[in-house]
C-alpha positions in Angstrom: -6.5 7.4 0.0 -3.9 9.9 1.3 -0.1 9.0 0.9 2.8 10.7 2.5 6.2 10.0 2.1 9.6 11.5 2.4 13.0 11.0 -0.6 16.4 11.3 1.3 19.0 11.3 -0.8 22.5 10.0 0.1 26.1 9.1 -1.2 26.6 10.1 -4.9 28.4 8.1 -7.5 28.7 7.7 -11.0 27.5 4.6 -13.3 27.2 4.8 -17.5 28.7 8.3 -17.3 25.9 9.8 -15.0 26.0 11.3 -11.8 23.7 9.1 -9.1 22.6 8.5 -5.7 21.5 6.0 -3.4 18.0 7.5 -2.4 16.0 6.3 0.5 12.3 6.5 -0.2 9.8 5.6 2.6 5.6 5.8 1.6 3.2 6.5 4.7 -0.8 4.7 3.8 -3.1 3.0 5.6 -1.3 2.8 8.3 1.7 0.8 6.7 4.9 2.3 5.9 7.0 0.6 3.0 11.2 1.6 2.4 12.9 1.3 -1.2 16.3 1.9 -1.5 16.9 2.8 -4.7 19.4 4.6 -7.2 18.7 7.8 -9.0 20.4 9.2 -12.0 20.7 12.5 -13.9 20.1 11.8 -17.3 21.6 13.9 -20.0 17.8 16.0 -20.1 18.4 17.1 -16.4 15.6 14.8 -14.9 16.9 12.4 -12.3 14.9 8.7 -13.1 15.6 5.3 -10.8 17.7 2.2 -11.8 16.4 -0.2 -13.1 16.5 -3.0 -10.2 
């Protein structure tokens, strides 16, 4: 099954000493669309990983 999706990021901020961003994240399947709005962080190894909610 085919998925398509876009990630837009938005306002930064900083939590725990990291740089973040509120990140909008919408998945396209079976003809249903789901939204997350999530945070994002840069961790100290340069990969950006979600919040846990």
């Amino acid at each position: 099954m085919p998925i398509d999706g876009t990630i837009t990021p938005h306002d930064s901020f900083e939590a725990q000493g990291m740089k973040c961003r509120k990140v909008t994240l919408v998945a396209h399947a079976k003809r249903q669309t789901q939204t997350w709005t999530p945070s994002a962080c840069k961790h100290s190894d340069g990969k950006w990983k979600l919040l846990k909610q």
